[in-house]
C-alpha positions in Angstrom: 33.8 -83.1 34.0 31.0 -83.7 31.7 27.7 -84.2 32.8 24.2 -85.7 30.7 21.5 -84.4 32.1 18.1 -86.2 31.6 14.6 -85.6 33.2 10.8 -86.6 33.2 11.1 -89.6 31.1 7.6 -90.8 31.4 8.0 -94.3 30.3 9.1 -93.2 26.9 11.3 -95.9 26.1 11.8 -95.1 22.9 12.9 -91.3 23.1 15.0 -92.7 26.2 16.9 -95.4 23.6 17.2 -92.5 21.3 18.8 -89.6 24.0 21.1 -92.7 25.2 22.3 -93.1 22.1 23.3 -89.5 21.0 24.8 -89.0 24.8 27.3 -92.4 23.6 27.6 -90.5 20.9 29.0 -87.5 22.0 30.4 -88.3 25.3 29.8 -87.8 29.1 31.6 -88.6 32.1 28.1 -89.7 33.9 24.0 -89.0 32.8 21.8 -88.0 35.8 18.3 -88.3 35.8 16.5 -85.9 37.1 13.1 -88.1 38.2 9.7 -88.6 36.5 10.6 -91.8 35.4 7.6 -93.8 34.8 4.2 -92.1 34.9 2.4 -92.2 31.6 0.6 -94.1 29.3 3.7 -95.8 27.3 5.9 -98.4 28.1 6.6 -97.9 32.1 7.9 -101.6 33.0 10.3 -101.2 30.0 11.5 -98.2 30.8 12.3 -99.2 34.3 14.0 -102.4 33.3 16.3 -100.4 30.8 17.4 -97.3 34.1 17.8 -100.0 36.2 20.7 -102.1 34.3 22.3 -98.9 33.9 22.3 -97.8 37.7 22.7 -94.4 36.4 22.3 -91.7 39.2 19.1 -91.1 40.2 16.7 -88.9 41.7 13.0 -89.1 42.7 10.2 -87.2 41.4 6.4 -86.2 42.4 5.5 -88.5 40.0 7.3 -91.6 41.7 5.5 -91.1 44.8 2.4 -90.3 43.0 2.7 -93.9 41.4 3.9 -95.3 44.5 0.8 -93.9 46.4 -1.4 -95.4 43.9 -0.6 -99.1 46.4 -2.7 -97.0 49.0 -5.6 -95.5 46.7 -6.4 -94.9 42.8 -4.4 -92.0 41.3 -4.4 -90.1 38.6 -4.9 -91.8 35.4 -1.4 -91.6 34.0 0.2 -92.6 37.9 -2.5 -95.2 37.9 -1.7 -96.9 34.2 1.9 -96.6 35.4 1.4 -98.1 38.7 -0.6 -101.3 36.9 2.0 -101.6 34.5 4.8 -101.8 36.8 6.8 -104.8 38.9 6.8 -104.9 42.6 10.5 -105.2 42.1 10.4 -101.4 40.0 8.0 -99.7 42.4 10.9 -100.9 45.2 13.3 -99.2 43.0 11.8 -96.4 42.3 10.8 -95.8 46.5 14.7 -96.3 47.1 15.4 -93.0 44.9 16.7 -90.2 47.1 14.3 -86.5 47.0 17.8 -85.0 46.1 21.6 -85.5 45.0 24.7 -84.4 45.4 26.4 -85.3 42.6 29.8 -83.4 42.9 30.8 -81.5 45.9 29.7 -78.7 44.2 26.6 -80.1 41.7 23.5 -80.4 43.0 20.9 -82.2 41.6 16.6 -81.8 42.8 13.2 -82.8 40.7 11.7 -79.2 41.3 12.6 -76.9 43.8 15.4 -78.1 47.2 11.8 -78.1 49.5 9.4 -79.4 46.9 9.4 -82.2 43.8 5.4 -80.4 43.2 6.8 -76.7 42.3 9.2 -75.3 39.8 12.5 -74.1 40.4 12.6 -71.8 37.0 9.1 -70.9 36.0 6.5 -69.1 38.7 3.1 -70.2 38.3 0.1 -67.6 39.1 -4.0 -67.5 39.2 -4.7 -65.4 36.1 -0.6 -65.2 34.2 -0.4 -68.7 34.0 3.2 -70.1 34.0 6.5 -67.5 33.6 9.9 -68.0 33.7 11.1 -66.7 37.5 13.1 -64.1 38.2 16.4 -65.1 39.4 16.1 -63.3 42.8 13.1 -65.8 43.6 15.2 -68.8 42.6 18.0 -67.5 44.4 15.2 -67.5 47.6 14.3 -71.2 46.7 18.0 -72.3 47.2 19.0 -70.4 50.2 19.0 -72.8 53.2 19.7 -75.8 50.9 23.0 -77.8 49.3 22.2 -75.9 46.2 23.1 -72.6 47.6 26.8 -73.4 47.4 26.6 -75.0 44.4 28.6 -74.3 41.3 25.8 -75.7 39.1 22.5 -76.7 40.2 20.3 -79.3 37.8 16.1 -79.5 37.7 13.6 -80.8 36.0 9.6 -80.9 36.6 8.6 -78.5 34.2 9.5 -80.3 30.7 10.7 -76.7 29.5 14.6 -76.7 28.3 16.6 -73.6 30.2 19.5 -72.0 31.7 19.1 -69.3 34.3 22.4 -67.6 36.1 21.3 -67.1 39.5 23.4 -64.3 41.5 23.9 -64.6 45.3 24.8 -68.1 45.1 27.4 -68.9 47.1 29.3 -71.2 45.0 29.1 -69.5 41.9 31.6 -66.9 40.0 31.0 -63.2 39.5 28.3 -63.6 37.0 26.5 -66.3 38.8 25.5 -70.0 39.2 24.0 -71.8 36.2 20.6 -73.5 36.8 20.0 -76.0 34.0 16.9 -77.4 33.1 17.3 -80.1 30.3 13.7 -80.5 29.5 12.0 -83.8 29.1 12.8 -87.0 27.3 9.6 -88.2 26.8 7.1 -85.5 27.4 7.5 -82.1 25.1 4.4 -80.5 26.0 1.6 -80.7 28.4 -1.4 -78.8 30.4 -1.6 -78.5 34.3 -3.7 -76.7 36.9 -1.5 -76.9 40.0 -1.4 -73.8 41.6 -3.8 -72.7 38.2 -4.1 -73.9 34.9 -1.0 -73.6 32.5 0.4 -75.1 29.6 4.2 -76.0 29.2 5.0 -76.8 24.9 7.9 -76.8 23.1 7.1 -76.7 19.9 8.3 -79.5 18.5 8.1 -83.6 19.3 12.0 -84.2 20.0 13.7 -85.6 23.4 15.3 -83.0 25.0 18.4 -83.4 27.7 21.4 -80.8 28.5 25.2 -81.4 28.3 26.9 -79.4 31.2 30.8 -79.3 30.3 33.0 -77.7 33.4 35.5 -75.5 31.8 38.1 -72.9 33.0 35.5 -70.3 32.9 32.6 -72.6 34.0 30.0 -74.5 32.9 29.0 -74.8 29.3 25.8 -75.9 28.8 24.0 -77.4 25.3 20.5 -77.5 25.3 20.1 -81.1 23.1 17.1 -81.7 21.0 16.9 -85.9 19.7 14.9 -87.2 16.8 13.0 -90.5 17.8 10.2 -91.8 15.9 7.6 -89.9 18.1 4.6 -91.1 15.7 5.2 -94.3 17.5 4.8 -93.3 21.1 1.7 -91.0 20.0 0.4 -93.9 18.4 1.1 -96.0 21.8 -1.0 -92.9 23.6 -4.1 -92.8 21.7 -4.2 -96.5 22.0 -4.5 -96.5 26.0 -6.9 -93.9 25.2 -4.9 -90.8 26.2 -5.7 -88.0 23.4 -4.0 -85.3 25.2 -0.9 -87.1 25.5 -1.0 -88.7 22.1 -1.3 -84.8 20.4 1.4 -83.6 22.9 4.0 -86.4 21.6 3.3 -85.9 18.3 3.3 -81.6 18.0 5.3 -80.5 21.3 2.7 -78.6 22.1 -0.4 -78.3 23.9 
């Protein structure tokens, strides 16, 4: 089994196009998305028209029912634009999306953590250290109690950053322990936050990121993929709906 993993697209149609195209390129048996499908200042409507003729499998994240909330009251500027740029038809989409997957019996699939699409499932955020990767005991805490804590592989997004932590104590992985696999973000390489407290998450470059997860005799392989798009484009798009922060993220991967 071969899986695609992509995440936290952000309405980046064209860093979408470009991760399609290298996945056809080099072969999966299915992509999951990882949520975060929409929200930005880019090209949301499109986006959502392109996912939903593939009826790939889905997930929700914060941001979808950020945007979806925005029917009830304003929201955040990027939820907002997304919200205002969207059909009634998406939105329905979008609210159909389940928190969580199960995409084998023994793949389990979340935004950020089993309980939570708002908190990591790799990184620990604190007042004064900023953002860290976790320690693998603390993940292991986050899946107990969940699908994912019999899960052979266990696949997140929500924090944009590309990794692969072996968590021990999982029940359904080997000796060495369960792979959890970030693949990063499509359309968003680097940005700021102050959930929890401020941070910054940067990759340090403009490429697309998703993750090939390969199940092998010994267990999963993963590739960490980085895609060339023309990001100048989708910085460009940025700056012209007057987001500076995002148009400097696209265009350097970092913050």
């Amino acid at each position: 089994m071969r899986i695609a993993v992509i995440s936290d697209i952000h309405g980046n149609l064209p860093a979408l196009d470009a991760v399609l195209a290298d996945i056809a390129r080099r072969g999966a048996d299915v992509i999951v998305n990882c949520g975060d499908i929409l929200s930005g200042p880019l090209w949301p409507a499109e986006t959502a028209d392109r996912l939903m003729a593939l009826a790939l499998p889905t997930i929700a994240g914060n941001h979808e029912r950020q945007l979806l909330g925005c029917a009830h009251q304003p929201g955040s500027p990027v939820d907002q634009y997304a919200f205002e740029h969207s059909t009634r038809a998406q939105q329905q989409w979008l609210a159909s999306l389940p928190a969580t997957l199960q995409l084998a019996p023994d793949v389990y699939v979340c935004h950020g953590q089993p309980a939570t699409d708002m908190e990591y499932l790799l990184e620990t955020v604190a007042p004064g250290a900023g953002s860290r990767m976790a320690r693998p005991a603390v993940v292991a805490a986050q899946l107990a109690g969940s699908a994912a804590a019999q899960a052979s592989l266990v696949l997140c997004g929500h924090s944009h950053l590309p990794r692969i932590m072996m968590v021990a104590g999982v029940a359904g992985g080997r000796t060495g322990g369960t792979p959890c696999v970030n693949p990063g973000s499509v359309g968003l390489p680097a940005f700021d936050d102050d959930h929890v407290a401020f941070h910054i998450h940067e990759t340090g470059a403009p490429h697309a990121h998703y993750a090939l997860c390969e199940r092998l005799p010994a267990g999963w392989a993963v590739a960490q993929v980085a895609v060339p798009y023309d990001w100048n484009s989708a910085s460009a798009k940025a700056a012209r709906e007057g987001a500076a922060g995002w148009a400097h993220w696209l265009a350097t991967g970092y913050a």
